[in-house]
N, CA, C and O atoms as a GROMACS GRO file, in nm:
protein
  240
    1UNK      N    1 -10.837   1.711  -0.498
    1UNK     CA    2 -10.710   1.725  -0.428
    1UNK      C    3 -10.654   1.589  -0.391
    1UNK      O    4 -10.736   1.496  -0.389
    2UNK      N    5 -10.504   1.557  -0.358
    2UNK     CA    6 -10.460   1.448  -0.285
    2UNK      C    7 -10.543   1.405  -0.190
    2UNK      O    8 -10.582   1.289  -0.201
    3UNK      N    9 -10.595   1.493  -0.064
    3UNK     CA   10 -10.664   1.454   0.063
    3UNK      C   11 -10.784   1.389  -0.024
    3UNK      O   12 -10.832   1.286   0.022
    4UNK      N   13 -10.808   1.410  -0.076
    4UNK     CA   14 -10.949   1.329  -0.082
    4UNK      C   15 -10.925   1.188  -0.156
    4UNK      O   16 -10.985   1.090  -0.110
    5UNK      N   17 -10.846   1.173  -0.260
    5UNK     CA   18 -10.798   1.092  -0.273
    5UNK      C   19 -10.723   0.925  -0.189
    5UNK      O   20 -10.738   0.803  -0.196
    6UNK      N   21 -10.643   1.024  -0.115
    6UNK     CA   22 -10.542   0.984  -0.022
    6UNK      C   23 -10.646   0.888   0.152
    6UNK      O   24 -10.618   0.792   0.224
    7UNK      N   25 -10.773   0.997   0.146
    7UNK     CA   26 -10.894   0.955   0.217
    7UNK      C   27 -10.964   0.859   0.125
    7UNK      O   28 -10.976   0.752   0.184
    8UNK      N   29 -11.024   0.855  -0.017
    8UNK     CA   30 -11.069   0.748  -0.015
    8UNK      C   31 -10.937   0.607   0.011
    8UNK      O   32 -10.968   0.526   0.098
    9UNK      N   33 -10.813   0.584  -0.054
    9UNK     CA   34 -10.759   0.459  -0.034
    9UNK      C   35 -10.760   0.438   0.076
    9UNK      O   36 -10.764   0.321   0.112
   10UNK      N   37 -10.755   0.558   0.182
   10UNK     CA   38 -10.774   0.483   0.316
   10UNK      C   39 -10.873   0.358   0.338
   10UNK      O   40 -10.849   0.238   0.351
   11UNK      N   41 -11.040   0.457   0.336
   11UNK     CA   42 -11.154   0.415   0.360
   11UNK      C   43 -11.132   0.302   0.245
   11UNK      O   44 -11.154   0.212   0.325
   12UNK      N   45 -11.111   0.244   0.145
   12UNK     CA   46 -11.093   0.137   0.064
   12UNK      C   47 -11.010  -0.009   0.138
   12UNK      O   48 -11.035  -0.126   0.108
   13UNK      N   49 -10.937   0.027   0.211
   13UNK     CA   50 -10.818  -0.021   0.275
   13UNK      C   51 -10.900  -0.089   0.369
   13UNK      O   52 -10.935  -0.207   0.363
   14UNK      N   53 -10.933   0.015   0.478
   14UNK     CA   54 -11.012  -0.012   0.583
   14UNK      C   55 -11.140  -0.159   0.546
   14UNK      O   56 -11.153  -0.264   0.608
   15UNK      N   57 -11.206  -0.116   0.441
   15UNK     CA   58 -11.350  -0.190   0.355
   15UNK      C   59 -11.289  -0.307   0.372
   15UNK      O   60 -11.329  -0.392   0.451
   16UNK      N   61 -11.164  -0.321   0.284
   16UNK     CA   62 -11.100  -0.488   0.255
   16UNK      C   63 -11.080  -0.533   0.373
   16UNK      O   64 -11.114  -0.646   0.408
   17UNK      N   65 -11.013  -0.434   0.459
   17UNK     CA   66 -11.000  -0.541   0.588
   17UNK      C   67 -11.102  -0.560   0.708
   17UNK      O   68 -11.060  -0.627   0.802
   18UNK      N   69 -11.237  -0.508   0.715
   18UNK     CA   70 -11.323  -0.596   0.749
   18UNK      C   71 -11.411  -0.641   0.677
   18UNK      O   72 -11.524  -0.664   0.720
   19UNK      N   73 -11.388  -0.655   0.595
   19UNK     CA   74 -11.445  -0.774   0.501
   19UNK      C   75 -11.385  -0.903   0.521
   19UNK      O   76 -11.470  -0.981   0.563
   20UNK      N   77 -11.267  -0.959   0.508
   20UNK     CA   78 -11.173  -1.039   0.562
   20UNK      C   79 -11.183  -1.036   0.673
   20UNK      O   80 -11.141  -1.148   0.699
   21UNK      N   81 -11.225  -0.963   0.829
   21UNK     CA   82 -11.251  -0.970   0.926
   21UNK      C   83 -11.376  -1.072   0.925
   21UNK      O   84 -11.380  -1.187   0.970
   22UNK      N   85 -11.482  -0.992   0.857
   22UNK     CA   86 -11.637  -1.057   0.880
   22UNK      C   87 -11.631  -1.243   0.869
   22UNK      O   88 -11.669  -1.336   0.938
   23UNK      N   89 -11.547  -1.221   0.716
   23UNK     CA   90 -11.533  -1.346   0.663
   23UNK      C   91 -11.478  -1.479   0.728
   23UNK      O   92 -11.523  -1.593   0.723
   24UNK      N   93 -11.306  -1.401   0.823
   24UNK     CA   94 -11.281  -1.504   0.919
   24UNK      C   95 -11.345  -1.559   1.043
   24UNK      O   96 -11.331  -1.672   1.092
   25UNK      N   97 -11.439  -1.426   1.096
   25UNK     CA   98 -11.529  -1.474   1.224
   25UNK      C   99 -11.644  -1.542   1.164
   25UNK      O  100 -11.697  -1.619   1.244
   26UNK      N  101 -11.700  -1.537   1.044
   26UNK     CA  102 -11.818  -1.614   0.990
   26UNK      C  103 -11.792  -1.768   0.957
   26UNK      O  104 -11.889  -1.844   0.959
   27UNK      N  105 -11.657  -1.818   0.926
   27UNK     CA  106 -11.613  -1.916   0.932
   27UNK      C  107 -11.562  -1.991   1.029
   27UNK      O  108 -11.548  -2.111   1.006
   28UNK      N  109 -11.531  -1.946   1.136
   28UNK     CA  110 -11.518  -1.969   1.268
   28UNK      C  111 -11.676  -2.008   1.312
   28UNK      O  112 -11.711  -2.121   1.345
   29UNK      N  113 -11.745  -1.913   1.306
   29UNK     CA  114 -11.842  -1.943   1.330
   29UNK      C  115 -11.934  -2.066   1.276
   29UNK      O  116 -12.017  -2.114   1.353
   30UNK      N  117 -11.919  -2.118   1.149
   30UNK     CA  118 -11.990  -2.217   1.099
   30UNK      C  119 -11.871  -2.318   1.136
   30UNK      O  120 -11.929  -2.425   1.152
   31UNK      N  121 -11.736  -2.338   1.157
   31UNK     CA  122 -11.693  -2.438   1.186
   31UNK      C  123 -11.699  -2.491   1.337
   31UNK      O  124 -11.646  -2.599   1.359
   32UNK      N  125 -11.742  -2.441   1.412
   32UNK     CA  126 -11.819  -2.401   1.558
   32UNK      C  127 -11.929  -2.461   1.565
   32UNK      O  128 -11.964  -2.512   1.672
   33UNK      N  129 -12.014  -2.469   1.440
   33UNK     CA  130 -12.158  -2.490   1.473
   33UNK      C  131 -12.159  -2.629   1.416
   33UNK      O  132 -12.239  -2.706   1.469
   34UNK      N  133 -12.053  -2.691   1.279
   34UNK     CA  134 -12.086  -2.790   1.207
   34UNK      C  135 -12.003  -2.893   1.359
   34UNK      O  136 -12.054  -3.001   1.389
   35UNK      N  137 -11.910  -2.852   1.420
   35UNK     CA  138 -11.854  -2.930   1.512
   35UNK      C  139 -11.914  -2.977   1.607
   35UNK      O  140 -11.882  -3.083   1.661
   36UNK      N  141 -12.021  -2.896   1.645
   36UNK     CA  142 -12.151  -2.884   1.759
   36UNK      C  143 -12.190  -2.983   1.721
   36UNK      O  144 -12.169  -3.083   1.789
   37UNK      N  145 -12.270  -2.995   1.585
   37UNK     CA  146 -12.388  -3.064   1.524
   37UNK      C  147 -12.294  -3.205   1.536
   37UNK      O  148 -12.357  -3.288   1.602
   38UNK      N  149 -12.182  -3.250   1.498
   38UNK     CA  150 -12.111  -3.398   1.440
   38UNK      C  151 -12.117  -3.379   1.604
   38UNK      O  152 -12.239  -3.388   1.616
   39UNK      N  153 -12.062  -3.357   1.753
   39UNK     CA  154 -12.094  -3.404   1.851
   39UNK      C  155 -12.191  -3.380   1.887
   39UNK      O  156 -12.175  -3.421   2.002
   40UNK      N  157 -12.354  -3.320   1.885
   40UNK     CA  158 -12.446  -3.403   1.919
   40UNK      C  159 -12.503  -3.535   1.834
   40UNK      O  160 -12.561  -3.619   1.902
   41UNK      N  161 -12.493  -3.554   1.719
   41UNK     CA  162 -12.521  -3.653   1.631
   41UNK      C  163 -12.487  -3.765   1.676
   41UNK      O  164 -12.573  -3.853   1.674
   42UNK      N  165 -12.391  -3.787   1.714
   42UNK     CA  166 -12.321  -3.895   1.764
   42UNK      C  167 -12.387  -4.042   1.879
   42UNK      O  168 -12.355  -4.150   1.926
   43UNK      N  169 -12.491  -3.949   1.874
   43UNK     CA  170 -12.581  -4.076   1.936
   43UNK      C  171 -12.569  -4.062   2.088
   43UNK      O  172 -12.670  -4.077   2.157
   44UNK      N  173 -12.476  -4.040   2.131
   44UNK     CA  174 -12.433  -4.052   2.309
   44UNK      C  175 -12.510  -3.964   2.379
   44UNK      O  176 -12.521  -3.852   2.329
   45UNK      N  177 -12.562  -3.985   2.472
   45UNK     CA  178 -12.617  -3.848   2.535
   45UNK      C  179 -12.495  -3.757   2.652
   45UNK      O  180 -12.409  -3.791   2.732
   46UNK      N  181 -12.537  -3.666   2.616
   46UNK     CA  182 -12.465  -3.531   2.679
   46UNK      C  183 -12.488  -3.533   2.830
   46UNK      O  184 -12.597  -3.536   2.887
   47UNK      N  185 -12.393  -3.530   2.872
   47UNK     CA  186 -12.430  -3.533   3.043
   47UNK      C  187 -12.305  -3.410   3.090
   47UNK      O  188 -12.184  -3.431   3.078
   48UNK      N  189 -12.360  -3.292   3.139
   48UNK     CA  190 -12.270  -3.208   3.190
   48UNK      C  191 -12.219  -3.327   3.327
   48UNK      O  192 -12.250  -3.442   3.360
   49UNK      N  193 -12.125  -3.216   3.378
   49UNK     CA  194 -12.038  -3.263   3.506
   49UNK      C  195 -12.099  -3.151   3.637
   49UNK      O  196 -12.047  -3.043   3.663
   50UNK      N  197 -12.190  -3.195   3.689
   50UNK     CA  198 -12.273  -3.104   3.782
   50UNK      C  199 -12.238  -3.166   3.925
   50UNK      O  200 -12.256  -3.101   4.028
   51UNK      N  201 -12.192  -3.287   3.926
   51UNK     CA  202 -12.105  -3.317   4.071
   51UNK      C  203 -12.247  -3.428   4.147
   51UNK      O  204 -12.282  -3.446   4.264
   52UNK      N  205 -12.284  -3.468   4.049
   52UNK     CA  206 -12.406  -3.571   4.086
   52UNK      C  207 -12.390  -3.722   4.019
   52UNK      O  208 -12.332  -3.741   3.913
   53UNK      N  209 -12.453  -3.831   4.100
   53UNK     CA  210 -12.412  -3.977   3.995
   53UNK      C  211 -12.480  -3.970   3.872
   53UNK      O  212 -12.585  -3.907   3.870
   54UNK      N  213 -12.444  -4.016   3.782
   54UNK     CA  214 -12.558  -4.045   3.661
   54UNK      C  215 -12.589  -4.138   3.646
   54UNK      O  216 -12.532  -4.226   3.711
   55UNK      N  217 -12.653  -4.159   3.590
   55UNK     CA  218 -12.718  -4.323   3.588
   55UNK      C  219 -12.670  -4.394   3.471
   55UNK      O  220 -12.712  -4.507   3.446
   56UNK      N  221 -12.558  -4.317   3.377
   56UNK     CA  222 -12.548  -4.383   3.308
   56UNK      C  223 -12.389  -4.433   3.316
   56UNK      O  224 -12.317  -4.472   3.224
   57UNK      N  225 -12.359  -4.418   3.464
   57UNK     CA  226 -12.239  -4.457   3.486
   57UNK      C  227 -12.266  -4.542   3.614
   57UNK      O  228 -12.172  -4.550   3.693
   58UNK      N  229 -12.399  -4.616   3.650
   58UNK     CA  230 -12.402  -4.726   3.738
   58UNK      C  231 -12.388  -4.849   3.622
   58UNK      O  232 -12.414  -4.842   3.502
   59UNK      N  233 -12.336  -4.971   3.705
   59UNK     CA  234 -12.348  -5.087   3.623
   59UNK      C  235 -12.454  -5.150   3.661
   59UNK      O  236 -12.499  -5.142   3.775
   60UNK      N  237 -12.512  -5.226   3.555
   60UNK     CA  238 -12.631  -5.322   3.621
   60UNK      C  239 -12.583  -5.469   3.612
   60UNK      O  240 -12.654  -5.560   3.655
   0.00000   0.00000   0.00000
């Protein structure tokens, strides 16, 4: 019949677009992580802002 038809292009429809879903959050996701990695690499150390001196902001 049509309905079944008309039901699969749905469910086909639906497939493509989270697939293209998965794909854009999976890339997000690795451009997230490669951005992470190039700022810790960077040699500097990480100092959150916790409202304390650091020591790497006294002069000697």
């Amino acid at each position: 019949m049509d309905l079944n038809k008309l039901e699969n292009d749905i469910n086909q429809k639906r497939k493509s677009k989270n697939l293209w879903l998965a794909l854009s959050l999976g890339s997000f996701i690795v451009v997230v992580f490669f951005v992470t990695i190039a700022k810790l690499s960077d040699g500097n150390s990480i100092e959150g802002f916790d409202h304390t001196l650091r020591p790497s902001l006294i002069k000697e």
